[in-house]
N, C-alpha and C positions, 0 to 999 in steps of 0.2 A: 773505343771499340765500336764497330760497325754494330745495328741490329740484324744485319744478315746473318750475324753468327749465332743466334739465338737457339737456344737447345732446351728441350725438354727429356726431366729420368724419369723413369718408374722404375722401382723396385719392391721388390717382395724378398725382403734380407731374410725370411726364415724359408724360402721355395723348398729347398733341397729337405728343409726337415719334417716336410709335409705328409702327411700317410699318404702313400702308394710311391710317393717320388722317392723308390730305395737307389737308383742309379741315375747318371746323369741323363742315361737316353732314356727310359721314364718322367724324367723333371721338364724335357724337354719337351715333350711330347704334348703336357698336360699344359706346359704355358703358352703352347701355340693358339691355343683359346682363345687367351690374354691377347697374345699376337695381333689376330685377326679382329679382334676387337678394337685397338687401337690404329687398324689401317683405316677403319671408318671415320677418325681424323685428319689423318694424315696419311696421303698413299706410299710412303716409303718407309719401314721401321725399320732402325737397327737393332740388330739384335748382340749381346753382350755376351750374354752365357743365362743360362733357365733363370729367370727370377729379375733380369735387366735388362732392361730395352730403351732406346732413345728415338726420339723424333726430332726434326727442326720444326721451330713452330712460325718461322714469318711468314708461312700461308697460311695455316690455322689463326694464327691471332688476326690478322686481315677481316678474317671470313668472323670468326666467332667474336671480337670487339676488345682484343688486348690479350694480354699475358694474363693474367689473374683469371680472365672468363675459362679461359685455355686450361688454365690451373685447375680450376674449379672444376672442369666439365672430365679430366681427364681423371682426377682423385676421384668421382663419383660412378666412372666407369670401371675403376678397377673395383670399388667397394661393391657393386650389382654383379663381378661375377662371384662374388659371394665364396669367397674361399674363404677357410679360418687361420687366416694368417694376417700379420701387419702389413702397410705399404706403403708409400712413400711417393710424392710426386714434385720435382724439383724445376726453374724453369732459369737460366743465367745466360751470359755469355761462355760460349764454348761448354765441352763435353764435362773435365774434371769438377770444375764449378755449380753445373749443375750436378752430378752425381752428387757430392757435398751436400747442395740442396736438401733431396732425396732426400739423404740419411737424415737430416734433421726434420723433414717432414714428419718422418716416421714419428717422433717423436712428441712431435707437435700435433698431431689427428687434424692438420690440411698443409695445401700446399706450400711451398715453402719458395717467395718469387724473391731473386736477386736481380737489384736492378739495372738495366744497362750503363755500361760503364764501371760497374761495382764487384764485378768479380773478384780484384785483387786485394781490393779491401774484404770481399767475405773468406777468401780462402786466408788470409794473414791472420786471421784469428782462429785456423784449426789448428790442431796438435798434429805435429809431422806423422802421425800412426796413418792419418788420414791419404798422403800419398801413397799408402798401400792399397788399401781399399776402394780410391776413386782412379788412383793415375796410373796404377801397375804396374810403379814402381817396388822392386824387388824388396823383399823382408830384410836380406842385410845391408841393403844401401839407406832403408830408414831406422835402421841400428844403428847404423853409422853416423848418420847424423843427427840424432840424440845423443848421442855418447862426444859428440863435440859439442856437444850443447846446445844445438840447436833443437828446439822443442818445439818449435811454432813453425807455422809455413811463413809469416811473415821474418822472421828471422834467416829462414835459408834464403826469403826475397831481397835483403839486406846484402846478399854477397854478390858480389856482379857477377859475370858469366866469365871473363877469363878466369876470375877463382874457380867459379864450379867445373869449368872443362878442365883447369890445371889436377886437378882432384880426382874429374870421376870420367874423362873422357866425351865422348858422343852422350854418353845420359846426364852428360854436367849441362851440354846445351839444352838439352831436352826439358831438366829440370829449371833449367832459368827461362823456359817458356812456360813450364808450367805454372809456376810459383807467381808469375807474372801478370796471370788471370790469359797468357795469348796462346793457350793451347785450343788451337780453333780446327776442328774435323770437320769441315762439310757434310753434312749427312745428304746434301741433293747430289745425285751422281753427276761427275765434270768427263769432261773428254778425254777419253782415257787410251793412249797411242795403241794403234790398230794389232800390231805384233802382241800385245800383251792379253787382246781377247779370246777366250777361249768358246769357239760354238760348234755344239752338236748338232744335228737334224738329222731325227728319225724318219724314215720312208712310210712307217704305216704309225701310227697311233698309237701311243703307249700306255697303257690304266695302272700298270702297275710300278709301284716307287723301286722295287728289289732292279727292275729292267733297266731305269734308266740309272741306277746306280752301276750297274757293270757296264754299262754303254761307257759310262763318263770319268772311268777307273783309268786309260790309256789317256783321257785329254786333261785328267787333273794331273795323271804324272808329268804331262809336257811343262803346262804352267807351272808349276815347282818346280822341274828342272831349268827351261825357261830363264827362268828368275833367280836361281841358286848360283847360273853360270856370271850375271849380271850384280854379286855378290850382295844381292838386297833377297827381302822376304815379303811376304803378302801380307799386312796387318789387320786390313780390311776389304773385304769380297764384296761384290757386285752381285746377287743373283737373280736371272730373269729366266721364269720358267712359260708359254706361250704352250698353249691348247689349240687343237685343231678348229675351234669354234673362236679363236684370236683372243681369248680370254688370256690374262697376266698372272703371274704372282711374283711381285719383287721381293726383293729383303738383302739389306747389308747386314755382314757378321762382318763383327771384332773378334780377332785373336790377336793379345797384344806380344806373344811370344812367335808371332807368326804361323800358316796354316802351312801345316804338311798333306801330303797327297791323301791322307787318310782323315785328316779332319775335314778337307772338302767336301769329303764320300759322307762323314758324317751329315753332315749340314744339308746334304743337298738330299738326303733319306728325309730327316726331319722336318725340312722344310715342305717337300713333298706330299709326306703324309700327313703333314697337318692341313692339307691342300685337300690331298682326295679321298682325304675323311671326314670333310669338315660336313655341317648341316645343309639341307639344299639349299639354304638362302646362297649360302657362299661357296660352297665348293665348286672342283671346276665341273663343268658339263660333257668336257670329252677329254679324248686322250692326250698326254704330251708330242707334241710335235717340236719344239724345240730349245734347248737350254743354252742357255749363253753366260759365263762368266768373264767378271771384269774384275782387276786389281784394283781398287779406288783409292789405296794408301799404301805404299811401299816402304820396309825402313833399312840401311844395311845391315848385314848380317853380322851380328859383335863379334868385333876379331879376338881369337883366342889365343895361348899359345900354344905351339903344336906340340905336339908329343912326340918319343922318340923314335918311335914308327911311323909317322903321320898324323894328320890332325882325327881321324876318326879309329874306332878300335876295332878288330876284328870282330869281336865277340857281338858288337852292336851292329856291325853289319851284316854279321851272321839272324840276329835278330830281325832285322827289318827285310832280309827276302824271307826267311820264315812267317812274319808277318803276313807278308805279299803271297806268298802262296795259298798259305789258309783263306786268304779273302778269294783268292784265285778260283779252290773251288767252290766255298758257298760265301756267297757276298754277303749275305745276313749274320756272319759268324761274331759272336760275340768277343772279344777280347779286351782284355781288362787288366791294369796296374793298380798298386796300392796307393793309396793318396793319404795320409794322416788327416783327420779330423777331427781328436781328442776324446775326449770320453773318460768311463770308470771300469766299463765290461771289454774285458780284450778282444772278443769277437767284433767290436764294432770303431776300435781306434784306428781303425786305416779302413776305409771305404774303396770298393774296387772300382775304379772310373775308366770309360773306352779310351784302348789307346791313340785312338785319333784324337781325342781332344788334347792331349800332352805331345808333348816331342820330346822321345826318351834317346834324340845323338844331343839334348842339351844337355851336358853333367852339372852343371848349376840346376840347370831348372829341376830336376832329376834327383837332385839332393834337396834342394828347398823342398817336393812335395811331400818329402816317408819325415824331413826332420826338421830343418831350418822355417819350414812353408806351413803359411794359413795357422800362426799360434804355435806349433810345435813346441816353444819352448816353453807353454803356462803348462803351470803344475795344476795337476787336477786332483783333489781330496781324496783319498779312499781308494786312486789306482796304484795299479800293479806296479813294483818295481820295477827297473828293466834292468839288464836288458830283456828284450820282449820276443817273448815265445817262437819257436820258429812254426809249428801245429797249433791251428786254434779248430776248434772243431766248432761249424756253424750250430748243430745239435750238442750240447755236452751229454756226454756216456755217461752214466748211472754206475757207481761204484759204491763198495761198502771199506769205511776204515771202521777198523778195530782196534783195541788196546790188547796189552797182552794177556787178558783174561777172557777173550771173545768178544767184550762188548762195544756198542755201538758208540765209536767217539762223541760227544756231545760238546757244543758251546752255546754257553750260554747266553740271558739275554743282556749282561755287560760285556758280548763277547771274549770271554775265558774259557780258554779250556778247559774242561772237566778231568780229563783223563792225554794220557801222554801218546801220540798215536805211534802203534805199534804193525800196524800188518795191514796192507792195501789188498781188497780182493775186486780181483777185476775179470769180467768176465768175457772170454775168447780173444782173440787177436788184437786189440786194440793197444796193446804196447810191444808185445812179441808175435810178430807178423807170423811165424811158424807156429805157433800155438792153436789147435784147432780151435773150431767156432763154438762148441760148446762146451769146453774145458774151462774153469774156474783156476784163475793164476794167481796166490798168494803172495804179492811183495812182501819183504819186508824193508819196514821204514828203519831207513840210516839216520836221516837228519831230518829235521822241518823247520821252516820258517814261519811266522804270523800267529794268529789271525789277523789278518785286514780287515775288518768289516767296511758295509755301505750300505748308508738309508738314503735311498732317492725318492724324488717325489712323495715324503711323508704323508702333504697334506693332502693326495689324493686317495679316495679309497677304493679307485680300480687299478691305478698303473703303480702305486707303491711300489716298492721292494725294499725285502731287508735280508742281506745275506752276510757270507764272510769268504774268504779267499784264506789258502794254506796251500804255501810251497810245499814240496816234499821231494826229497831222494831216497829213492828205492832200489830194491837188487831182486831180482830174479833168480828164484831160490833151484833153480836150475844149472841155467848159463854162466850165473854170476854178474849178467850183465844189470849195470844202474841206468834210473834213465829218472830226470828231472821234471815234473809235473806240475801243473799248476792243477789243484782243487776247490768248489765250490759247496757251501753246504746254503740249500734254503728250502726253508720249509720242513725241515730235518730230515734232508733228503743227500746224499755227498755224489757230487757229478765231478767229474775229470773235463776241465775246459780247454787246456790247454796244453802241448809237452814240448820242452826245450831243446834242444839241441846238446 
């Protein structure tokens, strides 16, 4: 294998769970720092998703005197922006190879260099979990190939390619380049056919990021459409943003599910404002005068089968001009789906992520995020049975249970119940919508389930917790209506977190 293909990762595997980074357009925003940091290596980064970013390094190693030097200089620029999180700095032939790196960097405290030609020999020695993580390859296709036994990358390298594509179609080819160390992304931009570029220019100067996002709302929809009619999708973008003072700012993004007209809008917000908020060294000096996007990697679009009305459903295309309008009239408008990413407190097992960055006409992908997708199927100690709540309340309500002689349920500190819970008093409308606001509403308890307890963080003695969780069905000594709860008691205190459906 060529040295042209030579790739460097950085990652930061814990970004997302960093204070302040609660959403991904926060996570993003904070790593653009990182960003710009690593363009003072290398003037082209790609960017992955908040936390991963890659470079090519056959101009950096030139310049700085090898790959190791490269290693070296780039692992010591992530540790000076001084974040308190781990990272990771990987250097191989092609992208998958190096992420791999990365990760085991991480573990190693420096970098982690594969040497040319050695790709295939380092990836034969990962555990196939590892094409989830580095190649983006889907959670049930490395189920699957565990579950035939193949456990190692080098074992699925072992099956030629007319097996893998007799198997798994277009991603059988895909995975017999990858497994093969020849999954090689160019990250220097190539000549990309003229029909496929998309460029704006503004007549007067632009300062603000909100302006040229609705500028570039009608010319991101062409390029997805564009490209949808040609039955392939965008996997990797081009973007060149130009200042009236002829100042730059490039950056390739990866989207390995492909970019919808709405993850463009994202990307090109973020990249923006990590622009003309950055510090005077780097920020730009004037306003945008012109944006230009290019497709740099295209893939087709997996053929599905159609459904009996067509391949797309109404409901979801009723979704997506709704969508489209809300951005219509305020461009900055937030919107958000659930994403699973495990936990013990129900409030926090599904994380609300922007819907540009997902594509909700995939129903696989769609279904991998809330269950199949990023772990959903580890069991995690001490959580809530499912099925899972349809109301979780960001605040839980302060509620009092009783026994049937008044007093305050208690469990204890081997978590037992003390007493049998008898009578939920809840106060105003938080379970009967008709119930005035200061009216005091006495359930009474039909059935309960648990205690659940959970000690996190013991050996901390600021973020500790030690509580317990209690189902319960209750009836409204009114209506007669029941309604299914989930219960918390900490501190000896009983809050209502969650109610079922």
């Amino acid at each position: 294998m060529l040295s042209t293909t030579r790739t460097a990762a950085i990652i930061f595997p814990n970004w997302d769970n960093m204070p302040g980074h609660d959403d991904s357009d926060t996570a993003h925003r904070a790593f653009e720092s990182v960003v710009r940091a690593l363009s003072g290596i290398a003037p082209l980064i790609e960017v992955d998703t908040a936390g991963v970013a890659l470079l090519a390094t056959r101009g950096p190693s030139r310049y700085f005197g090898g790959d190791v030097a490269v290693g070296n200089l780039l692992y010591g620029l992530c540790a000076e922006q001084a974040f308190p999180v781990s990272h990771g700095v990987g250097i191989a032939d092609g992208r998958v190879a190096a992420l791999a790196a990365a990760y085991q960097s991480c573990f190693a405290d420096s970098p982690c260099i594969v040497s040319v030609g050695m790709s295939e020999d380092f990836l034969g020695l990962l555990p196939t979990d590892a094409l989830g993580g580095c190649a983006d390859i889907d959670a049930d296709t490395v189920d699957l190939l565990r579950r035939l036994g193949l456990t190692t990358i080098g074992a699925v390298a072992g099956l030629t390619e007319r097996e893998l594509i007799d198997r798994f179609g277009l991603l059988g080819e895909r995975l017999h380049h990858i497994v093969h160390g020849f999954d090689i992304s160019m990250l220097v931009p190539d000549v990309v056919p003229i029909d496929d570029v998309v460029q704006h220019v503004f007549e007067d100067p632009v300062l603000v990021s909100g302006v040229v996002v609705a500028a570039m709302n009608e010319p991101s929809h062409d390029l997805v459409t564009a490209l949808e009619r040609r039955a392939v999708q965008c996997i990797r973008l081009h973007m060149l943003f130009e200042t009236d003072h002829g100042e730059r700012s490039e950056r390739m993004w990866h989207q390995p599910r492909g970019f919808s007209e709405r993850a463009i809008l994202e990307r090109i917000r973020w990249q923006l404002d990590g622009w003309l908020g950055a510090d005077a060294d780097t920020a730009a000096t004037a306003g945008i005068v012109r944006v230009q996007l290019s497709p740099m990697d295209v893939r087709p679009v997996d053929t599905q089968q159609q459904s009996l009305w067509g391949g797309r459903q109404e409901h979801v295309e009723r979704v997506m001009r709704s969508i489209a309008l809300a951005i219509s009239v305020h461009a900055d408008i937030d919107i958000t789906v659930p994403e699973w990413q495990g936990g013990r407190d129900v409030a926090h097992v599904f994380l609300q992520v922007p819907v540009g960055s997902v594509d909700i006409r995939d129903h696989v992908a769609c279904a991998e995020r809330v269950s199949t997708g990023r772990g959903a199927e580890q069991h995690w100690t001490g959580s809530v049975p499912t099925p899972w709540p349809a109301i979780v309340f960001s605040q839980p309500q302060v509620v009092q249970l009783q026994d049937k002689d008044g007093s305050i349920v208690v469990i204890t500190g081997r978590h037992e119940l003390l007493q049998a819970p008898s009578v939920l008093c809840v106060q105003g409308s938080l379970l009967d919508h008709n119930a005035p606001l200061a009216d005091v509403v006495n359930y009474a308890v039909q059935q309960f389930a648990g205690p659940w307890p959970v000690e996190e963080r013991w050996w901390d003695p600021v973020r500790r917790r030690r509580l317990a969780r209690l189902q319960l069905l209750v009836q409204h000594p009114h209506t007669q209506a029941e309604y299914l709860v989930l219960l918390t008691i900490e501190n000896r205190q009983w809050y209502v977190s969650a109610v079922y459906d």
